[in-house]
N, C-alpha and C positions, 0 to 999 in steps of 0.2 A: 801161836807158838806155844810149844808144851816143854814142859821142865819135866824130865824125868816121866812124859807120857802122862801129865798132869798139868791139867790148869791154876793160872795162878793170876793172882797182881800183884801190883808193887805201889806203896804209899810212899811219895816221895814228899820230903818236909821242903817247903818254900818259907824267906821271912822275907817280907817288904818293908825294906827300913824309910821307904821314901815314896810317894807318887808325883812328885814335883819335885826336884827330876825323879823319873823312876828309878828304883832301885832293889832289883831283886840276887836274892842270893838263895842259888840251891843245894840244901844241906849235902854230903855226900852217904848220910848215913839215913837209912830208912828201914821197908821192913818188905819180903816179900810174904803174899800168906794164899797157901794152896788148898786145892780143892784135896777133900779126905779122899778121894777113888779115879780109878785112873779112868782118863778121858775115854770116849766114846763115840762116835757123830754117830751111829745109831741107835743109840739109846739119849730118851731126853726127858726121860720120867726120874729119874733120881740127882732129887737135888745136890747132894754133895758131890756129883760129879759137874754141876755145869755152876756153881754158884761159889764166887772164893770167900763169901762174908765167913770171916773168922766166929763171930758170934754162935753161926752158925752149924762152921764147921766141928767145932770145938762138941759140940753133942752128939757125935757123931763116934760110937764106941771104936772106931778103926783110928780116931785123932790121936795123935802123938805129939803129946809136950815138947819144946826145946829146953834140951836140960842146962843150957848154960852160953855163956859167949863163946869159953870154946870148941863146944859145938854148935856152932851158930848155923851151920847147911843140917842139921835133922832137924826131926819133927816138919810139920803143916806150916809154922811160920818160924822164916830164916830173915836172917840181917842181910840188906842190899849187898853188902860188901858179899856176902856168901855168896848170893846170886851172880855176882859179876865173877868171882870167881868160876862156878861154875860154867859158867859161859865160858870164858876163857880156856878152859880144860877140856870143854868139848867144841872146841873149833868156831865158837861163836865170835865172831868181831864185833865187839862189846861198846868202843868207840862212835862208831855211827849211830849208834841205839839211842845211846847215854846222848848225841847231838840231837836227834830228834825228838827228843823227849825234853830235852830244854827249851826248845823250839816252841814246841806242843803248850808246855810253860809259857812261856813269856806272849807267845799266842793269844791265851788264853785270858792272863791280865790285861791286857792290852785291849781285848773287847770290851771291858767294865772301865777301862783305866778314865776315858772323859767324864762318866756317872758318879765315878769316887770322887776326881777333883773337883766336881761342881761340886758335890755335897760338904767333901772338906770344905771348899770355901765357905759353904754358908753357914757350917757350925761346929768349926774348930779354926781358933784361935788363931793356934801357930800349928805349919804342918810338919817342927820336929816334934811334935808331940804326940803324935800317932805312927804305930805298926799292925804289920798284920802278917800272923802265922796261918799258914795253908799246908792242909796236906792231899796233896792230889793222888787219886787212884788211877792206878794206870794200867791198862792191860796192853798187850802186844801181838798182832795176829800172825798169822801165819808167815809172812813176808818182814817179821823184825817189825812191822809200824805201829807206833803207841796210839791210841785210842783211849 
């Protein structure tokens, strides 16, 4: 799936206030950050088209800064909320996404979630005394599904 004929991801912030019971909560504010030159599928030699690492993109004399929150949809890296709007404006049904991407989420804890609580028990305490902040990188192919 391309933004504007442009690949991109999206960092979306997780906090786990709990493993016993699980408890996640997914921020609604994140970040999306694109590739500096627009997509291609025949061309695969130039990195700033197939790669969205920000570090990267950002040396890239074509990158454009975002000059502010409110302009938060210019420049290479835009606020999630920007992105959902965009989707919105151009006919994307943004809800089913935003569900599978949660999914994807909680999915995804849930594979480590038996290894964390063995280990919490064996060296911590008490388990309100630990959290854990994640930020998942997400892309979305062609068909809306997060990866």
């Amino acid at each position: 799936f391309l933004c504007n004929q442009t690949k991109f991801d999206m960092r979306i912030y997780v906090a786990i206030t709990s493993f016993q019971p699980l408890r996640i909560f997914v921020h609604d504010q994140g970040l999306a950050r694109f590739c500096t030159v627009k997509y291609n599928s025949k061309s695969r030699k130039n990195r700033f088209r197939h790669l969205t690492n920000y570090s990267l993109n950002k040396q890239n004399p074509n990158f454009k800064k975002n000059t502010g929150v409110e302009n938060d949809s210019e420049g290479h890296k835009w606020s999630l909320k920007a992105l959902w709007k965009w989707m919105d404006e151009n006919g994307v049904d943004k809800e089913p996404v935003q569900q599978r991407i949660d999914d994807l989420i909680v999915k995804t804890i849930l594979a480590v979630e038996v290894q964390i609580n063995t280990n919490m028990q064996l060296h911590v305490q008490s388990r309100n005394s630990c959290f854990q902040l994640l930020g998942f990188d997400v892309m979305l192919d062609s068909k809306l599904h997060p990866w």
